[in-house]
C-alpha positions in Angstrom: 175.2 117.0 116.3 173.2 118.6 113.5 173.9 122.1 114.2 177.6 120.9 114.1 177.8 119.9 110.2 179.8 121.9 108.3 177.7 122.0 104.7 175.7 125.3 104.5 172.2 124.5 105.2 169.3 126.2 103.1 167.6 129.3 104.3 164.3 128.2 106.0 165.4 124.4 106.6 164.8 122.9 110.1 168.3 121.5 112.0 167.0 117.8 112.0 166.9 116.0 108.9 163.5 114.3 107.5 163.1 111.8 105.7 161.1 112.2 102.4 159.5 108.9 100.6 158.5 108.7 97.0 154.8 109.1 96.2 153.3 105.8 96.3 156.3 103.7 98.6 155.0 102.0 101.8 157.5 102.6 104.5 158.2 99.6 107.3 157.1 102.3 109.8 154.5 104.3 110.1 154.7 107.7 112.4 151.2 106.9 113.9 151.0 103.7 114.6 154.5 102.2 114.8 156.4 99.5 112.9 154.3 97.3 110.2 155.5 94.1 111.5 152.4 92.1 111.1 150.5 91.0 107.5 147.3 92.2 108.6 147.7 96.3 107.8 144.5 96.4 109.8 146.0 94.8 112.9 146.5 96.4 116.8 147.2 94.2 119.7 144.4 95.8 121.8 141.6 95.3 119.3 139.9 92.1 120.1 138.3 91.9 116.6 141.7 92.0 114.8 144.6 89.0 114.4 148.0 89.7 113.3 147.7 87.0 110.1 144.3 87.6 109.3 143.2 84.3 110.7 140.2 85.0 112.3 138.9 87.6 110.3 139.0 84.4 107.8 137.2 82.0 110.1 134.9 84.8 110.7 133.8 85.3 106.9 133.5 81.6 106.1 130.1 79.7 106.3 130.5 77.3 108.6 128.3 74.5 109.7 128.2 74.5 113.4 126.1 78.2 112.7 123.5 76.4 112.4 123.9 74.6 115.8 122.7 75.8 118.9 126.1 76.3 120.7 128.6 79.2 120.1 130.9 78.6 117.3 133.7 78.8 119.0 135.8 78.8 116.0 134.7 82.2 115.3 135.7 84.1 118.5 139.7 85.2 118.5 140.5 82.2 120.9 143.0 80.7 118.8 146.6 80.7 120.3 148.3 84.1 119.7 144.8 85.7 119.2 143.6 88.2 121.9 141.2 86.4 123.8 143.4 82.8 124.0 145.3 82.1 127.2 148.1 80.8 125.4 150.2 82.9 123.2 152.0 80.2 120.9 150.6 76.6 119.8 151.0 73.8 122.8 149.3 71.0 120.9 148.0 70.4 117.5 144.8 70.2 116.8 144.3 66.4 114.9 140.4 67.1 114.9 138.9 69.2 112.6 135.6 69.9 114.0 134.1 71.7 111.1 135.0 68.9 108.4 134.0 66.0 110.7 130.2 67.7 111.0 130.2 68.9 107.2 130.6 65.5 105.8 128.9 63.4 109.2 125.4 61.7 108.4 122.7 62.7 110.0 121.0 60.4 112.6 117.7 61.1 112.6 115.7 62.5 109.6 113.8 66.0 109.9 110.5 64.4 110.1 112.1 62.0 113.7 113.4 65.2 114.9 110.4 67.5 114.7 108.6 64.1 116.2 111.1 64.1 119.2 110.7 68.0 119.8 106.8 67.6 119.7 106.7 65.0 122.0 106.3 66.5 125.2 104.0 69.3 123.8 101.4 65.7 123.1 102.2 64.4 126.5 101.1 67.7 128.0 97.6 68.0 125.9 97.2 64.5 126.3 97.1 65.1 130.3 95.2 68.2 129.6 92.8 66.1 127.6 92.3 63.3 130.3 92.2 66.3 133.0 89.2 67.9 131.4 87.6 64.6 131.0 87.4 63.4 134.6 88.0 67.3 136.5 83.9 67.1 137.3 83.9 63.6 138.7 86.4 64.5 141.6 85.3 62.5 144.5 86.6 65.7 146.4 85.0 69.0 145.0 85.0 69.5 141.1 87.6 71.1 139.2 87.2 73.6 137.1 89.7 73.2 134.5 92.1 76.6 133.6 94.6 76.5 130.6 96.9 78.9 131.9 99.2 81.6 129.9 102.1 79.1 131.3 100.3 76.5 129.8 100.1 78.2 126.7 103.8 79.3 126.1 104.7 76.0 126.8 102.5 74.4 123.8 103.7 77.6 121.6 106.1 77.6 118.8 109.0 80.2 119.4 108.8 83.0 117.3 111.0 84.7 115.2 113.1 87.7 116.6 112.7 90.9 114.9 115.7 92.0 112.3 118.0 94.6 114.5 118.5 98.0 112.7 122.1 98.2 114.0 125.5 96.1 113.2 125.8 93.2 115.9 129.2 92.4 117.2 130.4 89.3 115.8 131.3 88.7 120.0 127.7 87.9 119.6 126.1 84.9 117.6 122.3 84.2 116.8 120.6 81.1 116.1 117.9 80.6 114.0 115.5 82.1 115.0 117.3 85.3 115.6 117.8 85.2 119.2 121.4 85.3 121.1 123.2 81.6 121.9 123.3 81.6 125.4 122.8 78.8 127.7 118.9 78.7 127.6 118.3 78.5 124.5 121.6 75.7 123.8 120.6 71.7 123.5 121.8 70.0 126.0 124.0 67.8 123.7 125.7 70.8 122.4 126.9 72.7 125.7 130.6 72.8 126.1 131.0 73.7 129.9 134.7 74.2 130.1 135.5 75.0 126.6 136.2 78.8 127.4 137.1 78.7 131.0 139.6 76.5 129.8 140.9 78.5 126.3 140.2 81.7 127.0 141.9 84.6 129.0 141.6 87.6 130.9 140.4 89.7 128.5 137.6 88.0 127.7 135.4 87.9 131.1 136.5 91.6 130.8 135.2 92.8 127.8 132.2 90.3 128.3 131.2 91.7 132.0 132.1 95.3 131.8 131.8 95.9 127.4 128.8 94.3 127.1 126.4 92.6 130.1 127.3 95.9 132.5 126.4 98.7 129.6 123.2 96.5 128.6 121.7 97.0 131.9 122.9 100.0 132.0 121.0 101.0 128.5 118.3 99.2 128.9 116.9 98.6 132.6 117.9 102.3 133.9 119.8 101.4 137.1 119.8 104.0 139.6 123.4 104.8 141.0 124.9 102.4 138.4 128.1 104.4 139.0 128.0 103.4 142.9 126.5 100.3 143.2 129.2 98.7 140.2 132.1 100.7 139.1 133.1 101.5 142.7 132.1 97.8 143.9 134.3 95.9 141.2 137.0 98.3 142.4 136.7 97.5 145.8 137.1 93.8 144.8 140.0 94.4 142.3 142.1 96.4 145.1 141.2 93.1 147.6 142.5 91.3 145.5 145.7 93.3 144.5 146.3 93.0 148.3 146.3 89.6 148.6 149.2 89.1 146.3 151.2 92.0 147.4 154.5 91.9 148.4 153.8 93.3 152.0 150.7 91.3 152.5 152.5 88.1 152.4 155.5 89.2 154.3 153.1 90.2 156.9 150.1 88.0 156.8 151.0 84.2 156.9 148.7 81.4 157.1 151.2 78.4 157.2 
């Protein structure tokens, strides 16, 4: 239809008609990456570190208490309904407790001095028995002992030492603890381990990123796997097409167990 108008057009001009903005004016669109529908200019649904509101890039920035736990802050991952790693896109049920205020303003239990009392504790019962082991290892009515403090022994007696500073950015997928080291569940008290918090919140996406992003190219970086190609890409495939099959349409028609 634009070759059909009947004004002259200018020499040189193209038959479709652009449209020209003023300097400075946002448009509502933009040519590479679509329609600005979100409040976050920074947003893209398959970034998992980006929110359309800006929530969690607000979570994220704020000091928060339960850092200084043990466990993941789960507060700061994008598991929040609507975010990209949640299993549920809109709001269910509201959230009445406010984790974060209830431990900023809860008493503490137990002073510092009880607590570093409690954590010693088994460190005395160990060189108590070492003490008492020493004492009467000669007098065996057997054979004598010869007492051995192991380099088992000697971790286990030893304070934990401070991880060295990385020289790169860290993920905020990834959280340290005080000493520097990544929460996981060997280093998380037992009081503080929330078994089913993310199987239960958390989607997809997230055993994704968190087996193939990050656990598969750390072995692959760091413990030179032979064949990593073979022995995992091709392997997970295998297992993803099994279980395509399963829920086919010609598998069920065909395969019935009832």
């Amino acid at each position: 239809m634009a070759d059909k108008v009947s004004y002259p057009r200018p020499a040189g001009s193209d038959e479709f008609q652009v449209a020209k903005f003023k300097p400075g004016y946002k448009s509502f669109t933009d040519p590479d990456k679509g329609w600005q529908w979100t409040s976050n200019p920074n947003y893209s649904h398959d970034k998992w570190y980006s929110t359309p509101n800006g929530a969690w890039e607000k979570r994220l920035n704020s000091p928060s208490v339960v850092d200084t736990f043990s466990n993941i802050n789960f507060n700061k991952l994008p598991m929040k309904p609507g975010e990209y790693y949640s299993s549920e896109y809109v709001p269910v049920c509201v959230e009445e407790f406010d984790e974060e205020a209830y431990w900023d303003s809860a008493e503490k239990s137990k002073t510092d001095a009880q607590y570093a009392e409690e954590l010693a504790a088994p460190v005395t019962a160990l060189e108590s028995r070492w003490a008492d082991y020493c004492k009467n290892a000669y007098d065996s009515p057997r054979i004598p002992l010869l007492p051995i403090w192991t380099p088992a022994m000697a971790m286990m007696v030893a304070m934990p030492k401070q991880a060295r500073v990385v020289n790169f950015e860290l993920a905020p997928f990834f959280q340290l603890n005080s000493l520097g080291y990544r929460k996981n569940w060997a280093n998380t008290s037992i009081a503080e381990m929330r078994f089913f918090k993310r199987p239960a919140t958390v989607n997809a996406n997230f055993y994704e990123d968190y087996f193939l992003r990050w656990q598969m190219q750390r072995v692959r970086f760091t413990n030179r796997v032979r064949f990593t190609v073979f022995k995992a890409y091709i392997f997970i495939s295998i297992i993803g097409a099994f279980v395509d099959q399963c829920w086919c349409r010609e598998y069920r028609l065909t395969r019935k167990f009832h």
